[in-house]
C-alpha positions as CSV (number, residue, x, y, z in Angstrom):
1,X,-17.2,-20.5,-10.7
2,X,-16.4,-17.6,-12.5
3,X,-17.3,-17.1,-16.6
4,X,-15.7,-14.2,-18.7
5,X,-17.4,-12.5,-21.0
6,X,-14.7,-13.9,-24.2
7,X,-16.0,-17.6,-22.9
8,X,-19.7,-16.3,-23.2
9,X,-19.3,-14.5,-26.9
10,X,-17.6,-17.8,-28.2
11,X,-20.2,-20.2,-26.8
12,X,-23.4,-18.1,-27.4
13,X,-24.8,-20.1,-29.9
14,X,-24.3,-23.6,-28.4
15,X,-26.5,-25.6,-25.9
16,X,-25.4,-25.4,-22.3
17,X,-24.2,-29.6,-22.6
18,X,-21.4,-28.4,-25.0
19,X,-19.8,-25.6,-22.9
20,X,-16.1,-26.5,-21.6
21,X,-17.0,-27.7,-18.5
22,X,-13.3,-28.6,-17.4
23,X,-11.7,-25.0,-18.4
24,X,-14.5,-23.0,-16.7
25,X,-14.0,-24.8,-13.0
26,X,-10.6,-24.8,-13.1
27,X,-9.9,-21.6,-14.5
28,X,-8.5,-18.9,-12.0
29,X,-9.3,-15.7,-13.2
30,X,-5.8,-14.0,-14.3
31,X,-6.5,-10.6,-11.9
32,X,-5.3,-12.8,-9.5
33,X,-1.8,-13.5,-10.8
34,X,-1.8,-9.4,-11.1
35,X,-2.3,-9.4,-7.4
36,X,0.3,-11.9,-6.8
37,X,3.1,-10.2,-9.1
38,X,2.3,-7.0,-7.8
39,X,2.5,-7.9,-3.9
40,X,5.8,-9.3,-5.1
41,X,7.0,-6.1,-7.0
42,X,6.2,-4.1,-3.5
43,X,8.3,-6.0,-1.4
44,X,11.6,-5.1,-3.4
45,X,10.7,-1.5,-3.1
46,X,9.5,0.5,-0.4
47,X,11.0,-2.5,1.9
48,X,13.9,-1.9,1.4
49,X,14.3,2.1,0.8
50,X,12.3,2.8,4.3
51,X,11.7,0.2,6.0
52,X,15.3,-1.3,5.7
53,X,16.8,2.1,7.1
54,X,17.6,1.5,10.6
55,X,20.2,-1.3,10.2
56,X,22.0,1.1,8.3
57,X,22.1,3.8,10.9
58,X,25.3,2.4,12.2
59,X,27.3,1.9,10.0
60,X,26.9,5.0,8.1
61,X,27.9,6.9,11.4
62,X,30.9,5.4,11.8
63,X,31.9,5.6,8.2
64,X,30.7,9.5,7.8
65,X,31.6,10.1,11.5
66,X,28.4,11.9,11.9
67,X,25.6,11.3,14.6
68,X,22.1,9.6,14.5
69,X,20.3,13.4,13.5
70,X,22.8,14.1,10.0
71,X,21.6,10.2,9.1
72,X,18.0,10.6,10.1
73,X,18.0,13.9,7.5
74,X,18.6,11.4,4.4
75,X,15.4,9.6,5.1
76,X,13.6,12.9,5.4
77,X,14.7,13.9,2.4
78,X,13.5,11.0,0.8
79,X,10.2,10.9,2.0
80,X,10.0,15.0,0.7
81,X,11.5,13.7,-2.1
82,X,8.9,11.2,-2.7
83,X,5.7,13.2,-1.9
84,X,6.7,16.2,-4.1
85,X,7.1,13.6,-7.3
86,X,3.7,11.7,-6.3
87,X,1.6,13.9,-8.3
88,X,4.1,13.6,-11.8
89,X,3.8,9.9,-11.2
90,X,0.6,9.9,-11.1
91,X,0.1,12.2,-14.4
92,X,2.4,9.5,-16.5
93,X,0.1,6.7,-15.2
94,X,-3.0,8.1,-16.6
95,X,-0.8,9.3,-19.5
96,X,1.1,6.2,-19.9
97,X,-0.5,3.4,-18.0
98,X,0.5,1.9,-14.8
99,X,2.4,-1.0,-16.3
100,X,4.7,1.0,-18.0
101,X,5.5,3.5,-15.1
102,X,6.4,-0.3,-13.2
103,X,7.8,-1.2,-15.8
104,X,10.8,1.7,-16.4
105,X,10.6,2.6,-13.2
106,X,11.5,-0.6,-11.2
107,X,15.3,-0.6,-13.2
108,X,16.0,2.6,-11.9
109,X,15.3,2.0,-8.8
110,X,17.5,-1.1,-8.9
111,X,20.5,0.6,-10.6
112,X,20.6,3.6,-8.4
113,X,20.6,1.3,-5.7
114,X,23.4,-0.6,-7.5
115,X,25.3,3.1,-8.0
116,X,25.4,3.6,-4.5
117,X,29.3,3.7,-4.1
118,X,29.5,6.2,-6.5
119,X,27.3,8.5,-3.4
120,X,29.5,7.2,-1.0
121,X,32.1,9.8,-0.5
122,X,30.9,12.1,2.2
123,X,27.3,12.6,3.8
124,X,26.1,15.1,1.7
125,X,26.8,12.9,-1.1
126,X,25.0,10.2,0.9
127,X,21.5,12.4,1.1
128,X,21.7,13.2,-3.0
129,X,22.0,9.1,-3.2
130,X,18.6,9.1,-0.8
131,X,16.7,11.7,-2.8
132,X,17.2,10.3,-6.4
133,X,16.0,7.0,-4.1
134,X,12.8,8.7,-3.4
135,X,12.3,10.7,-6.5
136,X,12.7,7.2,-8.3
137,X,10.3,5.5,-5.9
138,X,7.1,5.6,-7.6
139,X,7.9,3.3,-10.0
140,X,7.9,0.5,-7.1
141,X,5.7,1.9,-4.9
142,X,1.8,1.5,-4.4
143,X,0.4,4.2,-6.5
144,X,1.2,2.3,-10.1
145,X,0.5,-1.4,-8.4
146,X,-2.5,0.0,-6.8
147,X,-3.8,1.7,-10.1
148,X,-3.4,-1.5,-11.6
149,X,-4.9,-3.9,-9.3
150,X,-8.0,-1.5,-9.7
151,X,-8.5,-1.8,-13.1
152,X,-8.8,-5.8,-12.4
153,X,-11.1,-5.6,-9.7
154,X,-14.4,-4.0,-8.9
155,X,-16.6,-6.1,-6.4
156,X,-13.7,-7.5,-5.1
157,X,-11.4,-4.3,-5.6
158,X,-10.9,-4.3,-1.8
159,X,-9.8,-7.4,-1.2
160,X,-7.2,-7.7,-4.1
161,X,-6.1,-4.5,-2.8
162,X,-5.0,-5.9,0.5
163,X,-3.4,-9.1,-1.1
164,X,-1.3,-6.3,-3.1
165,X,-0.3,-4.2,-0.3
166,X,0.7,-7.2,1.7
167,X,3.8,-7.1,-0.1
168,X,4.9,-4.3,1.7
169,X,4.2,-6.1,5.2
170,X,6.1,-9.4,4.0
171,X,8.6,-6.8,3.0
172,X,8.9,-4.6,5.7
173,X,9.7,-8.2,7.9
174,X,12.1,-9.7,5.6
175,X,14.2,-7.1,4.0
176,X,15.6,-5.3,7.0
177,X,17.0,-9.0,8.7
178,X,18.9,-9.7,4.7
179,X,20.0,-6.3,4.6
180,X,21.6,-6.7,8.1
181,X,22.9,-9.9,7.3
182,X,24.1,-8.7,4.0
183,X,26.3,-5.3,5.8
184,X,27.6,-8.1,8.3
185,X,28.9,-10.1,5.7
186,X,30.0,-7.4,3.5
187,X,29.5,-4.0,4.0
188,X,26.4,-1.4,3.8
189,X,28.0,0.0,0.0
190,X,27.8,-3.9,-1.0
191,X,24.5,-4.6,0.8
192,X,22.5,-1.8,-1.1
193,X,24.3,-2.9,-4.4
194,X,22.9,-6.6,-3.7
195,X,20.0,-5.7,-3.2
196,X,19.5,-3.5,-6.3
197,X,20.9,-6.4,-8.4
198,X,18.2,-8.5,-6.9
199,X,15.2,-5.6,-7.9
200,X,16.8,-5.7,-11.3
201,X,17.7,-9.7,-11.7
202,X,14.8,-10.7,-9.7
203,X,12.0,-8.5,-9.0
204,X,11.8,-6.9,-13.1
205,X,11.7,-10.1,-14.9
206,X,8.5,-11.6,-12.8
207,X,6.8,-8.4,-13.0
208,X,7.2,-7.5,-16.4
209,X,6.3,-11.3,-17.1
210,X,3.2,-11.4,-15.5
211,X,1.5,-7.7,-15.6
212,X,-1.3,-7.0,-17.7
213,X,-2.5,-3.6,-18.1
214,X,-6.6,-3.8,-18.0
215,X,-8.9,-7.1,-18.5
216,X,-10.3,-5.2,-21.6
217,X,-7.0,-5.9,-23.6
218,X,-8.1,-9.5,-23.4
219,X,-11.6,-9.4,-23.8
220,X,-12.8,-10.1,-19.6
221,X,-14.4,-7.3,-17.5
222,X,-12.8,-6.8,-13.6
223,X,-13.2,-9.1,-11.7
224,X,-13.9,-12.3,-14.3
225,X,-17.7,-11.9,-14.3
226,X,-20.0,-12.0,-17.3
227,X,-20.4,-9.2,-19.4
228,X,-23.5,-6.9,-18.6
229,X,-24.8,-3.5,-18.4
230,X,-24.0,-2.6,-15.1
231,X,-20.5,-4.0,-15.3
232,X,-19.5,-2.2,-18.1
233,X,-21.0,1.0,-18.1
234,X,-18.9,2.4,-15.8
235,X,-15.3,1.3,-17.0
236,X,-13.0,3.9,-17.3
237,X,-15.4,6.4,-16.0
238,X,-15.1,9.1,-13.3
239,X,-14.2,12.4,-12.1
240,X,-11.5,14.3,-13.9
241,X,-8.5,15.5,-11.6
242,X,-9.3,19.0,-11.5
243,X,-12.8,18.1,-10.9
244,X,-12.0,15.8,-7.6
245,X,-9.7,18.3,-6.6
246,X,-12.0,20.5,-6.8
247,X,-14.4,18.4,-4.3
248,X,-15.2,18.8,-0.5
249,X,-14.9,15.1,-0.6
250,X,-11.5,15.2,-1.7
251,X,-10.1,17.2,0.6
252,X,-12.3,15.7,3.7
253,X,-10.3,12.7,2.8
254,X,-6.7,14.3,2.5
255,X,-6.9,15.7,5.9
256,X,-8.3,12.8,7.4
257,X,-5.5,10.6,6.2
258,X,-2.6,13.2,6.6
259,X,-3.5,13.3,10.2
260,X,-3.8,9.4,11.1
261,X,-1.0,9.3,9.2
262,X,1.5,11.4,11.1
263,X,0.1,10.4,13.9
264,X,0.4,6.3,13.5
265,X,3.9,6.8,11.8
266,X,5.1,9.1,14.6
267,X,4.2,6.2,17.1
268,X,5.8,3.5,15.0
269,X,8.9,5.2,14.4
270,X,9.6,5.9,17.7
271,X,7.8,3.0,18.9
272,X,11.5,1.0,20.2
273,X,12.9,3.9,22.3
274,X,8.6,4.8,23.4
275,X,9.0,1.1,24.9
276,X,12.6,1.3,26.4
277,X,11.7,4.4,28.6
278,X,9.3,2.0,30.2
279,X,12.3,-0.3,31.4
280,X,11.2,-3.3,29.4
281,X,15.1,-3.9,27.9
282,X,16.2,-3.5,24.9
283,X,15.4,-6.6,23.3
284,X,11.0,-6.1,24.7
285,X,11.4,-3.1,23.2
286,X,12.0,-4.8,19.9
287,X,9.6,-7.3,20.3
288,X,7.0,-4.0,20.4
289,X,8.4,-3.2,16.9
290,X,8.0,-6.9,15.6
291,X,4.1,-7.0,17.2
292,X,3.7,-3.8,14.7
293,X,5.1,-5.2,12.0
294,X,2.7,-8.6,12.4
295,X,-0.6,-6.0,13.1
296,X,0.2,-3.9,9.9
297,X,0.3,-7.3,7.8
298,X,-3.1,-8.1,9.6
299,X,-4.3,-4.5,9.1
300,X,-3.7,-4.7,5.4
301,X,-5.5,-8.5,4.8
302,X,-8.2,-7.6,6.7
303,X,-9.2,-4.0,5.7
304,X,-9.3,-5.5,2.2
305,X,-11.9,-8.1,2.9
306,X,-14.1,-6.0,4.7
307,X,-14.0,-3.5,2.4
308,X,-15.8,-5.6,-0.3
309,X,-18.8,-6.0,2.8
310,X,-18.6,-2.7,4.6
311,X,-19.1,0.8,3.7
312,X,-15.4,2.1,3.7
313,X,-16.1,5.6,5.1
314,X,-17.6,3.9,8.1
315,X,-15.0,1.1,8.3
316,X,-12.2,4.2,8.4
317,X,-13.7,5.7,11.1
318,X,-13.8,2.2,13.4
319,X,-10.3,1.7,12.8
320,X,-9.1,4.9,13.4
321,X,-10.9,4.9,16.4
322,X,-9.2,1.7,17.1
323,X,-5.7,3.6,16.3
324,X,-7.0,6.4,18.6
325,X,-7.5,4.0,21.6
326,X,-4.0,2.4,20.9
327,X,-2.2,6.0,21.0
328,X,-4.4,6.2,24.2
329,X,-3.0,3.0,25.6
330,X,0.8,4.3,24.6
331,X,0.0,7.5,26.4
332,X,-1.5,6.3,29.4
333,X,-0.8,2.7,30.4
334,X,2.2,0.6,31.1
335,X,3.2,-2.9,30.7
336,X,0.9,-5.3,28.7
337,X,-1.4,-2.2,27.9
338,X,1.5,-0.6,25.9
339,X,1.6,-3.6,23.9
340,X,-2.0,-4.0,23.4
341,X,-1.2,0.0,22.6
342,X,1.3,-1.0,20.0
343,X,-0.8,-3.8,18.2
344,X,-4.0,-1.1,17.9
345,X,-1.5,1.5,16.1
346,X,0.2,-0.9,13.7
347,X,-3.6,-1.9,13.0
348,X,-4.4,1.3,12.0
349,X,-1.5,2.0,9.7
350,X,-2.2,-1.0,8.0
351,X,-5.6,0.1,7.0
352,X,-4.6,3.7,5.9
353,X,-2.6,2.7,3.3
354,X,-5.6,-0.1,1.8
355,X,-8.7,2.8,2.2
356,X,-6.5,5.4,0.0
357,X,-6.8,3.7,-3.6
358,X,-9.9,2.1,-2.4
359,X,-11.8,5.7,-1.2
360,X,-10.4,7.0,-4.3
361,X,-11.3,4.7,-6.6
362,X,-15.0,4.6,-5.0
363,X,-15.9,8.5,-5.0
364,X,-13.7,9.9,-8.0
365,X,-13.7,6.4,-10.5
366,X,-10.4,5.6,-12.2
367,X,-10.6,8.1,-15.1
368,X,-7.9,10.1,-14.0
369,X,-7.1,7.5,-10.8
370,X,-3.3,8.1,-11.1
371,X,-3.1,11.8,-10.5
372,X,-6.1,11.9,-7.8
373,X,-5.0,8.9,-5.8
374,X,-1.1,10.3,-5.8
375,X,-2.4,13.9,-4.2
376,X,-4.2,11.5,-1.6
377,X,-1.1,9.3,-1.5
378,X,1.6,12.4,-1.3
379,X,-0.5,13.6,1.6
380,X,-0.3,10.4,3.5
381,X,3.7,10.6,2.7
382,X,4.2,14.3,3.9
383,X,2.7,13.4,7.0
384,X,4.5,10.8,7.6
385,X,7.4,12.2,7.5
386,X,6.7,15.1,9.8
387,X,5.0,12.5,12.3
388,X,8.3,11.3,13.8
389,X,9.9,14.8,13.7
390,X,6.6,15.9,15.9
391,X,7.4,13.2,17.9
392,X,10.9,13.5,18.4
393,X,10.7,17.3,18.9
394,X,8.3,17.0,21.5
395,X,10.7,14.4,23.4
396,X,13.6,16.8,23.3
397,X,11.4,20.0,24.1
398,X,9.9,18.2,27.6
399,X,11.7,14.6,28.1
400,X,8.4,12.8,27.6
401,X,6.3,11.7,24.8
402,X,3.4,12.6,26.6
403,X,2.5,15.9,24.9
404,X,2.8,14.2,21.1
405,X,0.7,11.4,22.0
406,X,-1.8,14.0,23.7
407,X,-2.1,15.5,20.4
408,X,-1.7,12.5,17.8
409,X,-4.6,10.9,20.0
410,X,-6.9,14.7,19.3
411,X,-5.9,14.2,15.7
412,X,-6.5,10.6,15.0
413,X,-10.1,11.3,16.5
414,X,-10.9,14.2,14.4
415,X,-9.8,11.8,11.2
416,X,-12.2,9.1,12.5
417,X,-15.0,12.0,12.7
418,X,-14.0,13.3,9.0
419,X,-14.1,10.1,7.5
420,X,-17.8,10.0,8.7
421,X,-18.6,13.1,7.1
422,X,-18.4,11.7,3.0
423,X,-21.6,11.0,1.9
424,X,-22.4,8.5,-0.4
425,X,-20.1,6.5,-3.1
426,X,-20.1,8.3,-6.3
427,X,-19.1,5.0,-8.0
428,X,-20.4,1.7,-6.6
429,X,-19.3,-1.8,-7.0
430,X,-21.9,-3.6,-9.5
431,X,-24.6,-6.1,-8.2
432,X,-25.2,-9.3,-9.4
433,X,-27.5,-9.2,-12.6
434,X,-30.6,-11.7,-12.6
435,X,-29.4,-12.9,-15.8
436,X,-25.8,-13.4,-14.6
437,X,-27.4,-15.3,-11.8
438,X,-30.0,-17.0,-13.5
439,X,-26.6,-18.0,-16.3
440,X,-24.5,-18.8,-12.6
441,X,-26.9,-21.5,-11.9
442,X,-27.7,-23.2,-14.8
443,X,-23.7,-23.4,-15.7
444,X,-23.4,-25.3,-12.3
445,X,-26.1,-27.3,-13.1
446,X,-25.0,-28.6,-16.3
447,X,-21.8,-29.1,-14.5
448,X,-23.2,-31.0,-12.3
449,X,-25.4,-33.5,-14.6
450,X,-21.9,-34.0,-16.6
451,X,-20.3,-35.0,-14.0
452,X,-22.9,-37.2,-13.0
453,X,-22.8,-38.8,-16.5
């Protein structure tokens, strides 16, 4: 049972009997209806700009007559694209606020997806369509959403994270089989402009609907507890930019995540043909895709509640390690094992992308949160997209994956070790105060004797 601080300013000079019993057990504290539309803004973004690509492959070969490399160099592009704005996007979050960054930027993403026939003449004119895609991403992608959701949470900043990034999981399972059905149907031109009708008609009303900005505006402190010192001393406190970039922390973390991350996006990309050179037919080979795509969803939920129980740097470095022994499964076993191999990796991805905003908000605070967690965030995005070039380079150079995974496995290690090496949180979650708890349980006993009466 949960009691904000407006419920406690209004009733302070009234006996326990006459508090609202009914509003204060029923209530559900509105953060959570921030995590909810916020899960739902991801799913119409990222979804369906990355992980929506591959059913497009074909089709855009045949129409630009070009092979599987000249298409491939779109999404690269994008993801450059992307990382190289991360930082800006950041700046007009802390300038602006992360609502209204979701807020402008969710219609452009949805109209330039809606434009896309007018980028549909040749494939040049295909990767300028890809890059405004990624320069326009931030505005539906988890650096605003995951700002936000920060701002609502403290003790339980972990856990609302992963409910938020979940999104992206439901996404990234749902968006490429309506996309396929949608170029079936119609055609890939029509398919992209559906689906930006749906970010605009769809995704933008809920959102701007249901996102609030910071509990402050309405009077509650993060997470819906009572108002105390320790809750509210640090609120909008922390590190400036310059200062955490300044930080051996800062960049401990950077490299850390820059090389799980080209290592577990390197494996997951090339995850489908990784399985088919081990004769397991085309549709096991898919299946190994799926099993990632369930493990990341699993990676996100869970890294968020343990977060809330575990020391994150320490968590990091068990699931890394856990990514680490999947690569090693992928590089050595066969069968089942590469599988199990599979799973481990998706696992690990999944967790990357909760510990950024949560590190972040942990050892630099959420002064300037938007630009520091971006540089962290635009790291994790370069990487990824040099992962699968790394991998696929490595493939043509030798005709095995076996030096890549050789090295992703080295690298994936030396992140697990680095995330070891932090120290300290600069900015813990609050404890329970004795008077909040002392407050707690004579509010559930009154409760109680009411209900008894």
């Amino acid at each position: 049972m949960n009691f904000d601080n407006e419920t406690l300013t209004h009733d302070r000079g009234q006996p326990l009997r006459t508090l609202p019993a009914k509003r204060n057990a029923t209530q559900i504290f509105y953060g959570w209806w921030v995590v909810l539309a916020s899960a739902f803004g991801l799913l119409w973004g990222i979804p369906i700009s990355v992980y929506s690509f591959s059913v497009f492959f074909r089709p855009l070969m045949q129409d630009f007559h070009v092979g599987r490399a000249a298409v491939s160099l779109a999404f690269t592009l994008k993801l450059l694209a992307g990382a190289l704005c991360a930082t800006p996007a950041g700046w007009l979050i802390d300038r602006y606020g992360p609502r209204r960054v979701i807020l402008l930027g969710t219609p452009i993403f949805g109209s330039i997806l809606l434009a896309n026939r007018f980028f549909s003449g040749s494939i040049v004119q295909f990767y300028c369509f890809y890059v405004v895609l990624g320069l326009s991403i931030h505005g539906v992608s988890p650096i605003p959403y995951g700002s936000l959701v920060s701002h609502w949470f403290d003790r339980r900043r972990g856990l609302a994270l992963g409910l938020t990034m979940l999104g992206i999981g439901v996404g990234a399972v749902i968006m490429p089989s309506v996309a396929q059905t949608l170029i079936t149907r119609f055609s890939w031109k029509t398919a992209y402009s559906i689906l930006g009708a749906g970010v605009l008609l769809i995704c933008w009303p809920v959102v701007a609907y249901v996102l609030k900005e910071k509990p402050e505006d309405f009077g509650l402190l993060s997470d819906g507890g009572p108002a105390s010192t320790d809750s509210t001393k640090d609120v909008g406190r922390g590190l400036t930019a310059r200062e955490a970039w300044r930080s051996r922390v800062f960049w401990l973390m950077a490299l850390a995540f820059t090389l799980v991350s080209a290592s577990v996006q390197g494996c997951v990309v090339h995850m489908a043909p990784m399985l088919s050179d081990q004769n397991l037919g085309a549709r096991t080979a898919a299946l190994g895709s799926s099993l990632i795509g369930g493990a990341v969803m699993i990676g996100r939920v869970g890294t968020g509640c343990l977060l809330d129980r575990t020391f994150a740097p320490r968590l990091a470095s068990i699931l890394f390690a856990v990514a680490a022994s999947g690569i090693a499964l992928l590089l050595l076993g066969s069968g089942p094992a590469v599988f199990a191999g599979a799973f481990l990796v998706g696992l690990g991805l999944g967790a990357e992308v909760d510990l950024i905003p949560y590190l972040t908000s942990r050892y630099f605070g959420l002064l300037d949160f938007g630009k520091v967690y971006s540089s962290a965030f635009a790291a994790f995005a370069l990487a990824g997209a040099l992962g699968p070039l790394i991998m696929g380079a490595g493939f043509d150079r030798t005709g095995s994956y076996s030096g890549p995974l050789a090295g992703f496995l080295v690298a994936t290690v030396l992140g697990a070790i680095l995330m070891g090496r932090l120290g300290p949180y600069r900015f813990r979650p609050p404890e329970p105060t004795v008077v909040s708890l002392i407050m707690h349980e004579n509010c559930t006993q009154e409760l109680r004797i009411q209900t008894e009466e």
